[in-house]
N, C-alpha and C positions, 0 to 999 in steps of 0.2 A: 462845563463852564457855568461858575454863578451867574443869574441874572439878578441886579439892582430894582426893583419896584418901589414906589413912593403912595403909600396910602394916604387917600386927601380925609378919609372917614371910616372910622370903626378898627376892626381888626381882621385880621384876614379869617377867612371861612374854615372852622378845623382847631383856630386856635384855642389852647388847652383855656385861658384865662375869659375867652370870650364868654360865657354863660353865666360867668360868675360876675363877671362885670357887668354883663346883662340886666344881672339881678339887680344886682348893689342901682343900675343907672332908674329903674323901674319900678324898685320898692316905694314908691313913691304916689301912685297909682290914683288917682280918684276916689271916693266913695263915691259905690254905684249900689243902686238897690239886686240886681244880678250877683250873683256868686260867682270872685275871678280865681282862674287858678292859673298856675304858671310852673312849667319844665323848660327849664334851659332858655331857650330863646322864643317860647312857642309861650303865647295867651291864650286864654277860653274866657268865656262868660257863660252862665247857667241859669235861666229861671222857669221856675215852675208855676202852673197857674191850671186851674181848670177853662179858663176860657182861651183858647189861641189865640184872637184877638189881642188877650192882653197883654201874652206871650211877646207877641210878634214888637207892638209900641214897647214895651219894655225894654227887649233887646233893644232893638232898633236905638231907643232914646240912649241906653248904655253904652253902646256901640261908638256913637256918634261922641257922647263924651270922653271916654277912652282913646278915641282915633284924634280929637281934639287934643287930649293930652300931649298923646306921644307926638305931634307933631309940633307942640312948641320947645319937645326934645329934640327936634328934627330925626325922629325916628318915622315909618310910616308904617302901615300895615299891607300885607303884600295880599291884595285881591286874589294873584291866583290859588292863592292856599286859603282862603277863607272859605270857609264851608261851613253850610247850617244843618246841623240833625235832631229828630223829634223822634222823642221816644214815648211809650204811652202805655199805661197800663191795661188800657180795655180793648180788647180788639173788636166789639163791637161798634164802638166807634171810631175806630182805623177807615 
């Protein structure tokens, strides 16, 4: 037996058009001094710096403007999938 559901927002999880609508809703994006990149429904920011300090305020300030964005698309960012990685060339100072 079918069941009837009524989406109050977005499109269902899976659907073929969802990513692409994604985009198209997204393409829209801030200028940020960070480097954004975007697959399907998933954001990144990237920046490089020799000092992590400046790393960290840079994100952070891009982050924050980004997450402002999307939220007066009433879109949000999902914390539990946020995650920060530091890659480095020297492993003496690892």
């Amino acid at each position: 037996m079918d069941q009837v559901m009524t989406l109050q927002d977005g499109f269902p999880h899976g659907s073929v058009l969802a990513p692409l609508l994604f985009n198209i809703y997204t393409s829209d994006l801030p200028i940020i001094i960070s480097r954004k990149y975007a697959y399907a429904d998933d954001l990144a920011i990237m920046h490089a710096d020799g000092d992590w300090k400046a790393v960290e305020r840079m994100l952070r300030k891009d982050l924050t403007t980004v997450s402002e964005h999307l939220q007066t698309r009433k879109l949000k960012l999902s914390t539990t999938k946020t995650v920060s990685e530091v890659f480095h060339l020297s492993n003496k100072r690892s």
